[in-house]
N, C-alpha and C positions, 0 to 999 in steps of 0.2 A: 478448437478442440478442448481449451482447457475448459469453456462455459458449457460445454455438453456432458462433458463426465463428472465436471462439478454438480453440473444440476441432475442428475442420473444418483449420486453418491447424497445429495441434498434429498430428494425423492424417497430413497431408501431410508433414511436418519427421520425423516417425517413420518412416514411409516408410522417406524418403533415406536417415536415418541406419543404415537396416536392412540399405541394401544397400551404404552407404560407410560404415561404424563408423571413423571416422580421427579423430584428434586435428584442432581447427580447425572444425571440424564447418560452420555456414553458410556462411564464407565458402570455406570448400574445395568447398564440395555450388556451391555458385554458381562458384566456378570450371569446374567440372564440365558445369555444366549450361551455359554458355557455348559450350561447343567449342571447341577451335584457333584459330579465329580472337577469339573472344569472352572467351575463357577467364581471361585476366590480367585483363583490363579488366571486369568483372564481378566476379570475387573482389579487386578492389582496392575496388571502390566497399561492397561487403556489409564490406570488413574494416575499414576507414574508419569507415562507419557504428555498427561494432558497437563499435569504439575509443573512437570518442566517444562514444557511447551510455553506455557502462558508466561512464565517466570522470564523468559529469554524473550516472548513477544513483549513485554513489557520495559527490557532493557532495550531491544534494538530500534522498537518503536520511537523511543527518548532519542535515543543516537542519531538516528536519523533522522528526525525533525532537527534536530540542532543542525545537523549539516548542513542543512537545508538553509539553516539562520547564520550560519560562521559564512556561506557561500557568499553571503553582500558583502562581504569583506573584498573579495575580487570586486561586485560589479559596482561596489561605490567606490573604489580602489581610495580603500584606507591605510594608513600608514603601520599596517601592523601585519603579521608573519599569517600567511593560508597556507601554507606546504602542511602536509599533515606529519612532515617527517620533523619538524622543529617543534622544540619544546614547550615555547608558550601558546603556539597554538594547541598541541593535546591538554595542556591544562587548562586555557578554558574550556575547551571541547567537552573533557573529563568533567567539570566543577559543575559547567551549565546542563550536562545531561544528570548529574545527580542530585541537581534540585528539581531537574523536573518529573523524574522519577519518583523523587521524594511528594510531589505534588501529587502526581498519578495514587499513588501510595493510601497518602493522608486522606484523600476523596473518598476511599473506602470506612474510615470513621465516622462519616457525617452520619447523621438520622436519616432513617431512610425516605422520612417523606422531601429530602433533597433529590433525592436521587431521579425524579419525573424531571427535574429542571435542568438537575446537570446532561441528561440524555438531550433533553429538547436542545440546550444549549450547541451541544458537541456536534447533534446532527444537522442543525442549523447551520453553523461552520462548515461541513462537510458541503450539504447542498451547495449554500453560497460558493464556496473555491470551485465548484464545477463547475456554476454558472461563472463567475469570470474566468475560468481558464477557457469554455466553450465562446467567449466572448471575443476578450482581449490580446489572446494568442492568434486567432487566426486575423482579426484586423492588424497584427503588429507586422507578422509576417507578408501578408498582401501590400502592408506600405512601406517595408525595407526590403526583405531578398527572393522573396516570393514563395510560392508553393514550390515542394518535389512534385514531380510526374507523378500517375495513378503504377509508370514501369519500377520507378525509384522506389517507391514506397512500397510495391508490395513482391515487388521480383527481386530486388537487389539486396545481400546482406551488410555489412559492415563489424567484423570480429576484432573490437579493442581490449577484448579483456585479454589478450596473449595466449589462452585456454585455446584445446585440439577444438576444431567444428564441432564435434558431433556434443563436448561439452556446453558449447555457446549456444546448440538450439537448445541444453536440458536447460541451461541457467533461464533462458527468455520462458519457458513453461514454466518456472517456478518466480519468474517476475510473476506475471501475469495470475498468475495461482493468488499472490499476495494478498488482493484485497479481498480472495473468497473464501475466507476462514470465519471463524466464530460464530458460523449461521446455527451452532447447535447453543447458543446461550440460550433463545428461547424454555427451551430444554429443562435449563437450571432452576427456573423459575416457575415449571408448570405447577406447582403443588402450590404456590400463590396467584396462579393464572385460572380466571374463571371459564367455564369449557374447555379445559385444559387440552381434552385429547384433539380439539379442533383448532383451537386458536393456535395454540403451543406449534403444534403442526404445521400449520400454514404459515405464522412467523417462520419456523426455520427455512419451509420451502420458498417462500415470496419474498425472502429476505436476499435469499443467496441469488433469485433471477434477476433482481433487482442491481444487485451489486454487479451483475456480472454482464445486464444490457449494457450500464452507465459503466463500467472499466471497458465494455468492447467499443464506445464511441469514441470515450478519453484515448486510447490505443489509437483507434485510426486516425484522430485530429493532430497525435505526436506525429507518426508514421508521414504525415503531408505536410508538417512544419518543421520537424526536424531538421536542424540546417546540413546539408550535404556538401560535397568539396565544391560543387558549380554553383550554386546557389550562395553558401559562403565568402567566394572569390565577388561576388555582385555584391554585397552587405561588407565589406571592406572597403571597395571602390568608394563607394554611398559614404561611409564614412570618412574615411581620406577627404573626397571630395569636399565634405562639410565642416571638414576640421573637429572630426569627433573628440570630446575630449579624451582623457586617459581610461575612465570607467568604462565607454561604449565599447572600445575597442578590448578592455579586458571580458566586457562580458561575449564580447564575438568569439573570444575565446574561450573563454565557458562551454559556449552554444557547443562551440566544436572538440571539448572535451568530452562533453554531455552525450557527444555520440556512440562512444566505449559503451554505453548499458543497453543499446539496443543492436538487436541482433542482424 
């Protein structure tokens, strides 16, 4: 549901851009579509919006790749504090997300003829992590605790965030929402983009399908590895058994931390 109204909302924003290709792209297309009287006050509100939007994508984006990096701290079990409630852990959390921010940041000053490299670079990255997580996730899981059922995976829920149901299904549509934002960059750039009203266009539209076939695979490949309480119970045994050391068994608890974000 969220890939058909994304690409519906995608559709529409390809449109406009087709027949206004200008630098500004939403909030000039909403000035526009305001009229004379509307016109300021409408493209003040979409630009506002989009200012702080990006401003906060750009801090949480930081935050949570670090988390992501503090997390080997459980599964290599180092000798140092992961509770996020203790204090030397928020400080480096705090230090190492504002250098990387700071990084994100600075990238904006290079010359622009950097900027074809750092795109190739970044999406480079991106591909590659799909291709080994489409890889070496589902071989890790077939050789320790197995697949969930086709029932587990798409009939059963599991509600760790403590939130009423009907919150826990809006949080999993705005997981999933995540990765289908900034298909209107295109946009920004049309008044540098040659055939703008065409290219411009079908960048924002084949950008957002794109993201949103390859987030509907990643989704189903979690959905069937995701370790569940039976499954779980088999990937401890397997451990014990082999005299896992201390890291295995913390990341088995991970795994089953890991299942609080999905719904």
């Amino acid at each position: 549901m969220t890939c058909v109204f994304t690409f519906i909302t995608a559709a529409v924003i390809a449109e406009i851009c087709s027949s206004l290709p200008l630098a500004g792209s939403i909030y000039l297309w909403a000035a526009e579509a305001g009229g004379p009287r509307f016109g300021r006050f409408f493209g003040f509100i979409v630009a506002w919006w989009s200012t702080t939007a990006w401003t906060t994508f750009c801090a949480s984006n930081t935050q949570g790749a670090v988390n992501y990096l503090l997390a080997e701290i459980v599964v290599f079990d180092l000798d140092y504090p992961s509770d996020s409630d203790h204090i030397k852990y928020r400080a480096v959390q705090w230090a190492v997300t504002e250098f990387m921010l700071a990084v994100a940041c600075i990238v904006n000053l290079l010359p622009p003829k950097f900027f074809r490299w750092i795109f190739y670079a970044s999406s480079s990255m991106v591909v590659l992590d799909f291709i080994l997580n489409m890889i070496w996730l589902p071989i890790g899981v077939a050789q320790t605790y197995g697949f969930r059922t086709a029932h587990e995976a798409f009939m059963t829920t599991y509600n760790g965030t403590g939130a009423p149901a009907g919150w826990n299904w809006c949080l999993s549509y705005l997981a999933t929402a995540g990765i289908l934002i900034g298909f209107d960059a295109s946009g920004h750039v049309a008044e540098e983009t040659k055939n703008a009203s065409v290219n411009a266009a079908k960048g924002i539209f084949w950008s957002t399908v794109v993201s949103g076939i390859g987030g509907f695979i990643v989704v189903i490949m979690f959905l069937f590895c995701v370790v569940s309480d039976a499954n779980a119970d088999v990937l401890e045994k397997k451990l014990r058994w082999n005299r896992a050391p201390a890291s295995q068994n913390n990341l088995l608890h991970a795994c089953r931390k890991a299942r609080a974000v999905w719904p």
